[in-house]
MIZA-673736 format. One record per atom (N, C-alpha, C): residue number from 0; x, y, z; residue in one letter; atom name. Coordinates in steps of 0.1 Angstrom, whole numbers. Layout:
BEGIN
k: NUM u: X v: Y w: Z r: A a: CA
...
***
This chain:
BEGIN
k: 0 u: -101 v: -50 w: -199 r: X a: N
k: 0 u: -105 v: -49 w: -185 r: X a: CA
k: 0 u: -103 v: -34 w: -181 r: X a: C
k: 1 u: -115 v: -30 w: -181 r: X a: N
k: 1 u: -113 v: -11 w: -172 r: X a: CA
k: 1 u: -108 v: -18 w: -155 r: X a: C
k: 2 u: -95 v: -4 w: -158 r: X a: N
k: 2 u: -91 v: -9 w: -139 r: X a: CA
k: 2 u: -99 v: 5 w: -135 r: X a: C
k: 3 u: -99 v: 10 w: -123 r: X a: N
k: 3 u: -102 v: 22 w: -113 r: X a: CA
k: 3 u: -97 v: 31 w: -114 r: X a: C
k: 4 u: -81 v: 33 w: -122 r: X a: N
k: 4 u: -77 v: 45 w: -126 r: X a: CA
k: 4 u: -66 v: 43 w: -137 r: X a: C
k: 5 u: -63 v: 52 w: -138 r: X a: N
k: 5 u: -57 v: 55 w: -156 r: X a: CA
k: 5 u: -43 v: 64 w: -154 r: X a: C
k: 6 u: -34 v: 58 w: -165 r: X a: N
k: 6 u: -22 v: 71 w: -163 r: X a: CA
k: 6 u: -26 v: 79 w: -175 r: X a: C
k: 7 u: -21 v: 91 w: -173 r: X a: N
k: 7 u: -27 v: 99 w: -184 r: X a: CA
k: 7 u: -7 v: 105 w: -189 r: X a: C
k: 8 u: -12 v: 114 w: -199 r: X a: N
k: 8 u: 5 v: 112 w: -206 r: X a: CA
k: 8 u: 12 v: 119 w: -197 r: X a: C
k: 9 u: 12 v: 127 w: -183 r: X a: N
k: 9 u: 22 v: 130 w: -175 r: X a: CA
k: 9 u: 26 v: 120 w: -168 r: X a: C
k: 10 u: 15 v: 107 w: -168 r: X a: N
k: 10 u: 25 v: 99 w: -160 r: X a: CA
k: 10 u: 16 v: 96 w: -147 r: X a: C
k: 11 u: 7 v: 104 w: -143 r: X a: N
k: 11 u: 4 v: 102 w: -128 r: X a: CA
k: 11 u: -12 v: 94 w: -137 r: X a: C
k: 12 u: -16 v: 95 w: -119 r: X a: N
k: 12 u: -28 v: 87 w: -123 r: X a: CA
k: 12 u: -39 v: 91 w: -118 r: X a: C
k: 13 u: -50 v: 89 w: -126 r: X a: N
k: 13 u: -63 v: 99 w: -125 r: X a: CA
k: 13 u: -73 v: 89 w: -122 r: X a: C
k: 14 u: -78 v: 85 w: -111 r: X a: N
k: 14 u: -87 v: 82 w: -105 r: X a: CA
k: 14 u: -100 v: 89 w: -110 r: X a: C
k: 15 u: -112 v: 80 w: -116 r: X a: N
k: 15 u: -121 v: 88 w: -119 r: X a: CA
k: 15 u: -131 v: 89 w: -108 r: X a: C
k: 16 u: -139 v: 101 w: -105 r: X a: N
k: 16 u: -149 v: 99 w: -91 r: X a: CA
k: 16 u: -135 v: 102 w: -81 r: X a: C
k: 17 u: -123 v: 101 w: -78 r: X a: N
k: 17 u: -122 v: 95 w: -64 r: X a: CA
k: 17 u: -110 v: 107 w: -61 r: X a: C
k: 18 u: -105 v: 107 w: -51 r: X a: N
k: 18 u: -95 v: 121 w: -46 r: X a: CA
k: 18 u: -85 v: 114 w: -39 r: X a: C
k: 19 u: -75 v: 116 w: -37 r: X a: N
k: 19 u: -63 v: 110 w: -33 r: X a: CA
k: 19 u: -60 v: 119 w: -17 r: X a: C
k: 20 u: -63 v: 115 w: -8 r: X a: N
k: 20 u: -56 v: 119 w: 5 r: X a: CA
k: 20 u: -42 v: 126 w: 9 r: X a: C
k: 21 u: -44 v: 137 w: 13 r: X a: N
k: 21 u: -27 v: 143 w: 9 r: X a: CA
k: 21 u: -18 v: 142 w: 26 r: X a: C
k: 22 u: -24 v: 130 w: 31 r: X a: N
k: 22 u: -18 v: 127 w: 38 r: X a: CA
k: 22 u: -19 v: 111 w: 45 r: X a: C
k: 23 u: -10 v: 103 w: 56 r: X a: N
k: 23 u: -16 v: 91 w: 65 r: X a: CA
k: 23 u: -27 v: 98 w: 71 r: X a: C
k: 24 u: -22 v: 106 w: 75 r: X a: N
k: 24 u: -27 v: 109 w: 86 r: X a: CA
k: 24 u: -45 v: 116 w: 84 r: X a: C
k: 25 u: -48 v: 120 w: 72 r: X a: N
k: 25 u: -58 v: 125 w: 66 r: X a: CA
k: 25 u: -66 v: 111 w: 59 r: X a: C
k: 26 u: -56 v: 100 w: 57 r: X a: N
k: 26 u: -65 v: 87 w: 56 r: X a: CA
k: 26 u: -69 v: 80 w: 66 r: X a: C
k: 27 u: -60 v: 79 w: 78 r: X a: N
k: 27 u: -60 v: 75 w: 88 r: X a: CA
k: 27 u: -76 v: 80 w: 94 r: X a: C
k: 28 u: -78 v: 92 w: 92 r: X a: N
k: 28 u: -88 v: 100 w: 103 r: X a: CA
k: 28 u: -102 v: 94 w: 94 r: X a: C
k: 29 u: -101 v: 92 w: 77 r: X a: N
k: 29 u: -113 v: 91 w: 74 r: X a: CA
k: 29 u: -119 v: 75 w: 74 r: X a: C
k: 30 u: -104 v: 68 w: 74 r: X a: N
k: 30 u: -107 v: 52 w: 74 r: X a: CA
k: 30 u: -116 v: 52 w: 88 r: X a: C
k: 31 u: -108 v: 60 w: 102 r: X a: N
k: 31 u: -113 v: 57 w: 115 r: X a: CA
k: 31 u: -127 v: 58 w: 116 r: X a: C
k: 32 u: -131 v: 74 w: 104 r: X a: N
k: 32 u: -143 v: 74 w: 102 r: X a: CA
k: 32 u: -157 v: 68 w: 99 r: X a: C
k: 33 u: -147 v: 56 w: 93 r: X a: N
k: 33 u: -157 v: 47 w: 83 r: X a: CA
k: 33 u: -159 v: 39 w: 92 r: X a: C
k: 34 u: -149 v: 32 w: 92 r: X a: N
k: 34 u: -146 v: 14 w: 102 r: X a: CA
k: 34 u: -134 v: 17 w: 109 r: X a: C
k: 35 u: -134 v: 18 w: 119 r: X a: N
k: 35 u: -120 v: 19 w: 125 r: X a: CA
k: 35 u: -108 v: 7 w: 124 r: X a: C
k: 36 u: -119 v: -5 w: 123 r: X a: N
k: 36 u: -113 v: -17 w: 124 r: X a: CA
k: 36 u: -100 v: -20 w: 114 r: X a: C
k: 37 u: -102 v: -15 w: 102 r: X a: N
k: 37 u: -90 v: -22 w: 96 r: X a: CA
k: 37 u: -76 v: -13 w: 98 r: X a: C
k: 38 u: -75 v: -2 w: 99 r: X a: N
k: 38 u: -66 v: 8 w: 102 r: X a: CA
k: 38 u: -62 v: 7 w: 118 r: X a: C
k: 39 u: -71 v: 5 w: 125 r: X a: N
k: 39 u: -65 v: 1 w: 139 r: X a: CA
k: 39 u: -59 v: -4 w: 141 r: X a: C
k: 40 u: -62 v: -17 w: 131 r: X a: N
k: 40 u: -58 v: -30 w: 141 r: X a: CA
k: 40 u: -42 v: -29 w: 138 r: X a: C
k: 41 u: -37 v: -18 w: 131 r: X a: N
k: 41 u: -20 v: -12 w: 127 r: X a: CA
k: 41 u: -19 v: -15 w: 135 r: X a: C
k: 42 u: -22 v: -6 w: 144 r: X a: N
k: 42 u: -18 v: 5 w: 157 r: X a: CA
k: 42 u: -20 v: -6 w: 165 r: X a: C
k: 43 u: -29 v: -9 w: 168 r: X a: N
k: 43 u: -34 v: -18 w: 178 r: X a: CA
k: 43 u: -20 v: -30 w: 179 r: X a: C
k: 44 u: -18 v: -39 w: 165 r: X a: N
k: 44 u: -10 v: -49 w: 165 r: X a: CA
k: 44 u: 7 v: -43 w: 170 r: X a: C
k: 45 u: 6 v: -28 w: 166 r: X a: N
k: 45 u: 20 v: -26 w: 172 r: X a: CA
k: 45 u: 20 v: -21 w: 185 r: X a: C
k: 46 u: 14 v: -13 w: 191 r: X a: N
k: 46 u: 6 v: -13 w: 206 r: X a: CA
k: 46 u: 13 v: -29 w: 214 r: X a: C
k: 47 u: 3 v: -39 w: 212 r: X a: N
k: 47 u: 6 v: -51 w: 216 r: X a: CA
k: 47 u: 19 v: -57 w: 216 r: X a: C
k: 48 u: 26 v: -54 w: 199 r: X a: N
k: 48 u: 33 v: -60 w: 201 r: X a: CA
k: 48 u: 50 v: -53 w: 214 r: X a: C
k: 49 u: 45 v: -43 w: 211 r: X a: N
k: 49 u: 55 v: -34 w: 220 r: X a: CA
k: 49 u: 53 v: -28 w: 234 r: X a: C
k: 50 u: 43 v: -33 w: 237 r: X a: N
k: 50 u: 38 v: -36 w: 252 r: X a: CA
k: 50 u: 47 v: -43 w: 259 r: X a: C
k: 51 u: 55 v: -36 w: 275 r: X a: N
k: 51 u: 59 v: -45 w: 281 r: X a: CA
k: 51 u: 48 v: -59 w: 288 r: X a: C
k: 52 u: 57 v: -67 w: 284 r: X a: N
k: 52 u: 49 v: -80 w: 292 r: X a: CA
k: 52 u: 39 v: -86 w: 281 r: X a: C
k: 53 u: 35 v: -81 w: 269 r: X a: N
k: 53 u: 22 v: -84 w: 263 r: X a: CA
k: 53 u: 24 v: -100 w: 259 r: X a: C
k: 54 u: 14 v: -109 w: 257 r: X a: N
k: 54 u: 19 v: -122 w: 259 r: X a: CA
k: 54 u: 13 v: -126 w: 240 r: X a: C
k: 55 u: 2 v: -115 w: 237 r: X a: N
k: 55 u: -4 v: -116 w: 225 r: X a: CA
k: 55 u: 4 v: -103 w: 215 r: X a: C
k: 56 u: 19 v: -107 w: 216 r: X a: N
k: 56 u: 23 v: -99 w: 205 r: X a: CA
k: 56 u: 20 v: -100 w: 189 r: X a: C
k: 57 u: 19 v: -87 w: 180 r: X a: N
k: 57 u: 9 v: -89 w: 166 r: X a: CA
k: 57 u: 32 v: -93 w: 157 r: X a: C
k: 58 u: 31 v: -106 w: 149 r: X a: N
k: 58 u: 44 v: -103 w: 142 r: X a: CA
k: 58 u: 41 v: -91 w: 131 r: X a: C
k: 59 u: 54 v: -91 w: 123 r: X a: N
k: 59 u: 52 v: -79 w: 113 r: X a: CA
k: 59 u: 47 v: -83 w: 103 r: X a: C
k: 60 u: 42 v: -99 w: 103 r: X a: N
k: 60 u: 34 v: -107 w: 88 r: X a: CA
k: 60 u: 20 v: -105 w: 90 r: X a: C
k: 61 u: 17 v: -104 w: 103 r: X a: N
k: 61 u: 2 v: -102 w: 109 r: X a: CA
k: 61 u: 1 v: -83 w: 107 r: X a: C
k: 62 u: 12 v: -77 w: 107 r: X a: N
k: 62 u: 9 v: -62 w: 106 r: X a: CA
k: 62 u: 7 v: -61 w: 92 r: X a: C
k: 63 u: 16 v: -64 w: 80 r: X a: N
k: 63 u: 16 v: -66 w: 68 r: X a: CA
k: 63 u: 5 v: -71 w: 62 r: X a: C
k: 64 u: -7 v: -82 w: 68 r: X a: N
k: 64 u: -17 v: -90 w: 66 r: X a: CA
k: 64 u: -27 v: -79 w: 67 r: X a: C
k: 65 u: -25 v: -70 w: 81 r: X a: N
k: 65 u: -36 v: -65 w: 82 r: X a: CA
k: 65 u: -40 v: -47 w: 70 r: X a: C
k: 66 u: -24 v: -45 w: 70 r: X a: N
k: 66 u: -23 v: -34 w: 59 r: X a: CA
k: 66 u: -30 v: -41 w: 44 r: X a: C
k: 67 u: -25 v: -48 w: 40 r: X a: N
k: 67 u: -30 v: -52 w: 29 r: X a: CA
k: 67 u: -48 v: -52 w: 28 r: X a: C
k: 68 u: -48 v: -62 w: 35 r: X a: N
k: 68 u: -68 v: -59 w: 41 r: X a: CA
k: 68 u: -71 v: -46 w: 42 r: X a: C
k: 69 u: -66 v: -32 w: 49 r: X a: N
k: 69 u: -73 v: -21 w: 46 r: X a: CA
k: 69 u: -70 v: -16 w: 34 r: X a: C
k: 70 u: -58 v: -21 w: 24 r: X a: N
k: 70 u: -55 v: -13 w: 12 r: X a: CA
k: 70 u: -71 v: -18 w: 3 r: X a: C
k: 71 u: -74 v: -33 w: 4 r: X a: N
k: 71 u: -84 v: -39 w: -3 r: X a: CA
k: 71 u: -95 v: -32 w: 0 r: X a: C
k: 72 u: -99 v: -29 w: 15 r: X a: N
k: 72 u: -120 v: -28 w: 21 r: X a: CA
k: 72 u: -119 v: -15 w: 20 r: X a: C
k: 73 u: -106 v: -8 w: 25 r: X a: N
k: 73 u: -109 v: 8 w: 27 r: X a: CA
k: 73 u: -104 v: 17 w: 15 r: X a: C
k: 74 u: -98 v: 11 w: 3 r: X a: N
k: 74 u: -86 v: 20 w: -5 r: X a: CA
k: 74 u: -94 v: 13 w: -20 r: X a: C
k: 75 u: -98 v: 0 w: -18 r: X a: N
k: 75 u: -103 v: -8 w: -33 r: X a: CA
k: 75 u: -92 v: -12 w: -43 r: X a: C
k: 76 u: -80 v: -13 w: -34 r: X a: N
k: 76 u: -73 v: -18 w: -43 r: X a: CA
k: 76 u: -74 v: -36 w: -46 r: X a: C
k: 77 u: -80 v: -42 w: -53 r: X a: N
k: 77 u: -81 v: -57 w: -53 r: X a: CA
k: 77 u: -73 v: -60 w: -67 r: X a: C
k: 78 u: -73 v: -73 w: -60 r: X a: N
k: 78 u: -63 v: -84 w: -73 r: X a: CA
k: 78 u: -72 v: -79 w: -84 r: X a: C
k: 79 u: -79 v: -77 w: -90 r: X a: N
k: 79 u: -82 v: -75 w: -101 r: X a: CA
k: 79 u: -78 v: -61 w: -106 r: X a: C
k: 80 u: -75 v: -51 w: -97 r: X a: N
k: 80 u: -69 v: -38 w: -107 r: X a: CA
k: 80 u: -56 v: -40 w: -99 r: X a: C
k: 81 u: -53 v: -51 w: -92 r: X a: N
k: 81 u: -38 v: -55 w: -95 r: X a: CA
k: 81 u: -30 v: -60 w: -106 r: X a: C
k: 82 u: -39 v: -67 w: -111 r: X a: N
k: 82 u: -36 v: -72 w: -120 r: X a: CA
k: 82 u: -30 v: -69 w: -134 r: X a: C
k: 83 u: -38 v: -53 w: -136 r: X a: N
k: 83 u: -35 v: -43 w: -146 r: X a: CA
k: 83 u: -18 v: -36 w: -145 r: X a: C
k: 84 u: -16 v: -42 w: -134 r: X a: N
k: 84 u: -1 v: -35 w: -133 r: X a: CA
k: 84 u: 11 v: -42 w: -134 r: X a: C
k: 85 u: 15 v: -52 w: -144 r: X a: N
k: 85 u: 22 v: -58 w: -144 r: X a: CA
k: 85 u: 39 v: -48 w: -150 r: X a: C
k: 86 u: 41 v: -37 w: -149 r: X a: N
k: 86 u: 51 v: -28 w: -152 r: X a: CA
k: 86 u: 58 v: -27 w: -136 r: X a: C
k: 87 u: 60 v: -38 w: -129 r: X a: N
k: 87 u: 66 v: -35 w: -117 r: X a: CA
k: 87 u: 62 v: -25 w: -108 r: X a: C
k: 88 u: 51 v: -21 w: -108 r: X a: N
k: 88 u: 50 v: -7 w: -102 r: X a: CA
k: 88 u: 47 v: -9 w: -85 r: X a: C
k: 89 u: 40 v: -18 w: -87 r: X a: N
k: 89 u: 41 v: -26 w: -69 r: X a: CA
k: 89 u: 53 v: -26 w: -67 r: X a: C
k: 90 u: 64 v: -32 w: -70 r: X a: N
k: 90 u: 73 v: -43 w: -66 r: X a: CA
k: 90 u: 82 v: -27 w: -63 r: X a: C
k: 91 u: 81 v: -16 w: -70 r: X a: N
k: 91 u: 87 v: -1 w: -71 r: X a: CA
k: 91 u: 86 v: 9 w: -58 r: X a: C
k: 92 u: 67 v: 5 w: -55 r: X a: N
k: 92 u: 62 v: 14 w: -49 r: X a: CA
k: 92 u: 69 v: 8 w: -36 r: X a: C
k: 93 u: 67 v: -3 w: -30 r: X a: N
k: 93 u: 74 v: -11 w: -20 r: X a: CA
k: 93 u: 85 v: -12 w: -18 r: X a: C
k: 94 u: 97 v: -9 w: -29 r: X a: N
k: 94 u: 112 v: -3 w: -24 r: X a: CA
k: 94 u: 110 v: 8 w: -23 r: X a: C
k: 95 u: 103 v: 17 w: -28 r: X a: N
k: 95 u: 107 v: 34 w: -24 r: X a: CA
k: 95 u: 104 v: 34 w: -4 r: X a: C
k: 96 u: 90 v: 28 w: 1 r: X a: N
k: 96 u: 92 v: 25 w: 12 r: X a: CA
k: 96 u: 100 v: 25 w: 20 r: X a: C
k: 97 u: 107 v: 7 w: 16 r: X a: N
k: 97 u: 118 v: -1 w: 24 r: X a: CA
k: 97 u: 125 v: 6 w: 28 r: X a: C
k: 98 u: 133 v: 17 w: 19 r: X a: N
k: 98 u: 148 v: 29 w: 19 r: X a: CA
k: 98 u: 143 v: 34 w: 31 r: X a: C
k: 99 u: 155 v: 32 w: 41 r: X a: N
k: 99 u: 152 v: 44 w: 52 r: X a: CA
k: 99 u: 151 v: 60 w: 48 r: X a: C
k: 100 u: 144 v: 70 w: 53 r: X a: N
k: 100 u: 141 v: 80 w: 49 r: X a: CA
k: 100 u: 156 v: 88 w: 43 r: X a: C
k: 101 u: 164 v: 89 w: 56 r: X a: N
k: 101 u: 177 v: 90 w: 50 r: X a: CA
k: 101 u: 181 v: 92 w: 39 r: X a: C
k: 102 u: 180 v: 80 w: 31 r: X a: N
k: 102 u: 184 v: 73 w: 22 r: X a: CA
k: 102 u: 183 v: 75 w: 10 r: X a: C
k: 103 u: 168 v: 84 w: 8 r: X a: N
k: 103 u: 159 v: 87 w: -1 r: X a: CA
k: 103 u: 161 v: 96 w: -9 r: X a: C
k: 104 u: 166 v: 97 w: -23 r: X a: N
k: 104 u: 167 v: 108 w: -29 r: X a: CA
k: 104 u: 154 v: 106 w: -33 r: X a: C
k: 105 u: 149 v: 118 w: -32 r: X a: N
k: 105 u: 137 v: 130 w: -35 r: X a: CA
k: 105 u: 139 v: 132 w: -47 r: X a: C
k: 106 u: 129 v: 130 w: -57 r: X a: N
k: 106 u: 124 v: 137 w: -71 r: X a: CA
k: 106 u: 114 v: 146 w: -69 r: X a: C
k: 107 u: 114 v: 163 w: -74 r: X a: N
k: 107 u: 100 v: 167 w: -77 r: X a: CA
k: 107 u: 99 v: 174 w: -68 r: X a: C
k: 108 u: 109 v: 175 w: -53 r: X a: N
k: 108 u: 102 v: 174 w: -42 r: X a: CA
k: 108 u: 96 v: 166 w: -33 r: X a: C
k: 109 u: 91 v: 155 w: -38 r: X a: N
k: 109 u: 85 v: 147 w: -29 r: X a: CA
k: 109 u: 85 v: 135 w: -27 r: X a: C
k: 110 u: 80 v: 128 w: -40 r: X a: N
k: 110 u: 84 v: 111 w: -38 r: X a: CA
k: 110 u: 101 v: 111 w: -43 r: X a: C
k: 111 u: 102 v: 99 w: -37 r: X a: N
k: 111 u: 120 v: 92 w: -38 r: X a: CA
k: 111 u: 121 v: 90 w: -53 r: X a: C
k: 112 u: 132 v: 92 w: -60 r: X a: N
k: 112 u: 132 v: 82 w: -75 r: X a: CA
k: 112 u: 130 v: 73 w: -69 r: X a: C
k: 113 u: 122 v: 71 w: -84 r: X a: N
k: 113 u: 120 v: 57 w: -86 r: X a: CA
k: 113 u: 103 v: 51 w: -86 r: X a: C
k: 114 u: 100 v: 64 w: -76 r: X a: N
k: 114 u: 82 v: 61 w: -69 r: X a: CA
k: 114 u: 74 v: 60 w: -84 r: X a: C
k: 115 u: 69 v: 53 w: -85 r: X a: N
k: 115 u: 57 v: 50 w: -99 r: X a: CA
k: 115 u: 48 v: 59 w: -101 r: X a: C
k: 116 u: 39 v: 61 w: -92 r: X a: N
k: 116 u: 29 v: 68 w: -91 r: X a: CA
k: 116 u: 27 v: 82 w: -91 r: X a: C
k: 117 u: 19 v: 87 w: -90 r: X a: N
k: 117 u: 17 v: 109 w: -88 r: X a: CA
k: 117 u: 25 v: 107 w: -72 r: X a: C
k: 118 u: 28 v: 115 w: -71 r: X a: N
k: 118 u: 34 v: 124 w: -61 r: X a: CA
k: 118 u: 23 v: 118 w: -50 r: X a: C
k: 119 u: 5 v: 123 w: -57 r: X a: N
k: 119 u: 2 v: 123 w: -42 r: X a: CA
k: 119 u: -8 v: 113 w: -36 r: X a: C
k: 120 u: -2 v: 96 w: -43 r: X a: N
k: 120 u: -2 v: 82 w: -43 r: X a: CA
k: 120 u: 15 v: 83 w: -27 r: X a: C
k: 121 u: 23 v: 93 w: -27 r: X a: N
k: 121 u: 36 v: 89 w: -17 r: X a: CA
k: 121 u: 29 v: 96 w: -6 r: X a: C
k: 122 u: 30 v: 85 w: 4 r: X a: N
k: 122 u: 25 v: 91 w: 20 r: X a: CA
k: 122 u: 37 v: 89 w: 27 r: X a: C
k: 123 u: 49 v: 89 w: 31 r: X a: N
k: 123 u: 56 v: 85 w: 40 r: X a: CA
k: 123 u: 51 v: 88 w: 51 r: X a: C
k: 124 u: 57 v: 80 w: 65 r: X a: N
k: 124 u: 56 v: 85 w: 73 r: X a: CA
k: 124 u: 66 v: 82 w: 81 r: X a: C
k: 125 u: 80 v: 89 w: 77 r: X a: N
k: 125 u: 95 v: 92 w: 84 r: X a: CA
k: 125 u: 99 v: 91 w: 99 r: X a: C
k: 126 u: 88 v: 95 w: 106 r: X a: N
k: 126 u: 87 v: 89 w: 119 r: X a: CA
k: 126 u: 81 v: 76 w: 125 r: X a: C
k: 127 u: 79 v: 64 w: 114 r: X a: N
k: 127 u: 71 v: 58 w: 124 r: X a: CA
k: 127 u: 81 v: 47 w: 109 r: X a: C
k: 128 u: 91 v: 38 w: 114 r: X a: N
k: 128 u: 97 v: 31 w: 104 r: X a: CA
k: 128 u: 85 v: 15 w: 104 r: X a: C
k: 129 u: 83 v: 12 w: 113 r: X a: N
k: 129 u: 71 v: -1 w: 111 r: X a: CA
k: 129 u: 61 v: 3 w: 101 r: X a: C
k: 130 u: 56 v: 12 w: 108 r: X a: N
k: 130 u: 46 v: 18 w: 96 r: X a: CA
k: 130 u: 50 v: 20 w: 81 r: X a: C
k: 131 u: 62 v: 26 w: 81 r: X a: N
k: 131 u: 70 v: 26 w: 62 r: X a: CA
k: 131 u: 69 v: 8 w: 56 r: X a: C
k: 132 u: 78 v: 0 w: 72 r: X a: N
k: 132 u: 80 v: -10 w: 63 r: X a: CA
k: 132 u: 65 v: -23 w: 62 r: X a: C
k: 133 u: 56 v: -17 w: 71 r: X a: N
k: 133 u: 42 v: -25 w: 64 r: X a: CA
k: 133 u: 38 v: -22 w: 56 r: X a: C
k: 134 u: 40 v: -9 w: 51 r: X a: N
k: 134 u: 29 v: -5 w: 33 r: X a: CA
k: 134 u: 41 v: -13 w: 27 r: X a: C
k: 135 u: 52 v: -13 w: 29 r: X a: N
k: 135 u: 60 v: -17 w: 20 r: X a: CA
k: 135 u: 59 v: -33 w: 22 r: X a: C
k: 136 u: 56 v: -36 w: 29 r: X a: N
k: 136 u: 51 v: -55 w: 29 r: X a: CA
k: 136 u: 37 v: -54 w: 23 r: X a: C
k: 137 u: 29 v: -48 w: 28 r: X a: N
k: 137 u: 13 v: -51 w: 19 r: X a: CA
k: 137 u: 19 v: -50 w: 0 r: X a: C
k: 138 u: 25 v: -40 w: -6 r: X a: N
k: 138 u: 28 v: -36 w: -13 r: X a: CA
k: 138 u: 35 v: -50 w: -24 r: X a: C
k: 139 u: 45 v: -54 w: -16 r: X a: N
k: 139 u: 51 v: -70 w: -18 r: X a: CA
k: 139 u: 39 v: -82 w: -19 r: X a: C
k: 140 u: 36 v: -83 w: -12 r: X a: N
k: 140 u: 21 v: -90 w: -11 r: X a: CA
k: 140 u: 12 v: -91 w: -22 r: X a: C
k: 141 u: 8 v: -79 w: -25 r: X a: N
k: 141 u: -1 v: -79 w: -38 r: X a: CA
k: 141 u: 7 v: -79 w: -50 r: X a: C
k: 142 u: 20 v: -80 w: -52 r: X a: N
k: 142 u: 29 v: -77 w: -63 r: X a: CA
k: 142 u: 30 v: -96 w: -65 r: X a: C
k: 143 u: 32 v: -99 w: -52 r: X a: N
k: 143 u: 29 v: -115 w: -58 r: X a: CA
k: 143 u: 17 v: -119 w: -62 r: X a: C
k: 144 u: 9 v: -117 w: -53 r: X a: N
k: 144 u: -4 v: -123 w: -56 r: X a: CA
k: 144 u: -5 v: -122 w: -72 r: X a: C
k: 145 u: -3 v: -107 w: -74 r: X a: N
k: 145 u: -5 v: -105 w: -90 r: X a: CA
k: 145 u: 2 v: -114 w: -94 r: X a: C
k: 146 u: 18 v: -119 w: -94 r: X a: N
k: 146 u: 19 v: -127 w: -97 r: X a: CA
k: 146 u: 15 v: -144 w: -100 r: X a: C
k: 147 u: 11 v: -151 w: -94 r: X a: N
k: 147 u: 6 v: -160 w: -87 r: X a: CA
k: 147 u: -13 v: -164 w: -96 r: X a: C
k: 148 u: -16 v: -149 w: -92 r: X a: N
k: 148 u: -23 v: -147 w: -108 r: X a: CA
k: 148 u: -20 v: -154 w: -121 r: X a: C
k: 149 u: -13 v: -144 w: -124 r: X a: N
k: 149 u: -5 v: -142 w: -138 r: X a: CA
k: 149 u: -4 v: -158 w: -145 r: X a: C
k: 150 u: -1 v: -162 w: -136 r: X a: N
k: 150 u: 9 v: -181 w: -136 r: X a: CA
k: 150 u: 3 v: -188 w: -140 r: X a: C
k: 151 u: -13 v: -186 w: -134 r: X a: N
k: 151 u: -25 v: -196 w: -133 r: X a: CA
k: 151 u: -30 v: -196 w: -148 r: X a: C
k: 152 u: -31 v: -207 w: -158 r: X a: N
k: 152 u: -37 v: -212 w: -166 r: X a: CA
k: 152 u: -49 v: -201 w: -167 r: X a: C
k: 153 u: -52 v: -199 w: -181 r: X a: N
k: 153 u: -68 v: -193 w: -180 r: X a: CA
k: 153 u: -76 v: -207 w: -185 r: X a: C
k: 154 u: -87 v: -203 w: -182 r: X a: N
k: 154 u: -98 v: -214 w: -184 r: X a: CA
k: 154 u: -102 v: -213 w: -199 r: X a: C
k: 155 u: -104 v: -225 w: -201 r: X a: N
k: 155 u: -105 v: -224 w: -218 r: X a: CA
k: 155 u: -118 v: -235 w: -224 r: X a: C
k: 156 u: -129 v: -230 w: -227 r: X a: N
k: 156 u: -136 v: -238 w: -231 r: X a: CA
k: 156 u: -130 v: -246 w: -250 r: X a: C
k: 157 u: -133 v: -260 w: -247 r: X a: N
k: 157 u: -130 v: -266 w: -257 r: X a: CA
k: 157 u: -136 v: -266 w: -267 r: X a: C
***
């Protein structure tokens, strides 16, 4: 199964066709560009939920729900080149998150040990902790699904 991108022998990963955003805030602006809707509804759900008085608060499973959905329509990450990663690298990318920034020893300069990916797959965003810990719930999310996957019998003609 060809996945969407490839590690090459330093380790990072080479998206063929595609460019990696060297920032949120530089994906943020092109997702808004495309569809605003799946990237808003972040903001939007934490907006609401942090509104005095708001009666339609978003929980952090509904913020996590909705991150996952833009990693899938806007980013193309699906269960199927999830699947290609069964080396923990979700389960990795999603603790480097969780760590409060504090916390974080820095490799390289940039990503925390431990981060899986190239350098410039790490977007933190050290000011805004909901936002760290929803990539880091979408992240959990597809680490099971892949799992959950994995579990399921394959189909076997007799």
């Amino acid at each position: 199964m060809a996945l969407p991108f490839r590690p090459h022998a330093g380790g990072d990963l080479v998206i063929p066709g595609g460019r990696v955003p060297e920032s949120d805030e530089v994906l943020l602006a092109e997702v808004a560009g495309a569809d605003p809707a799946p990237a808003a509804s972040v903001q939007a759900g934490k907006d609401a939920f942090t509104s005095p008085g708001s009666q339609n608060r978003t929980s952090g499973a509904e913020l996590i729900a909705a991150e996952r959905r833009r990693q899938v329509e806007q980013e193309g990450y699906t269960a199927t080149q999830d699947a290609g990663l069964s080396d923990g690298s979700l389960a990795n990318a999603a603790a480097c998150y969780a760590i409060p920034p504090g916390e974080r020893l820095i490799a390289f300069g940039r990503a925390p040990v431990g981060w899986p990916w190239s350098t410039d797959f790490w977007k933190p965003t050290p000011l805004d902790r909901v936002r760290e810990l929803v990539k880091a719930g979408a992240l959990i999310a597809a680490e099971i699904d892949r799992l959950l996957v994995a579990e399921q019998p394959e189909d076997r003609d007799v």
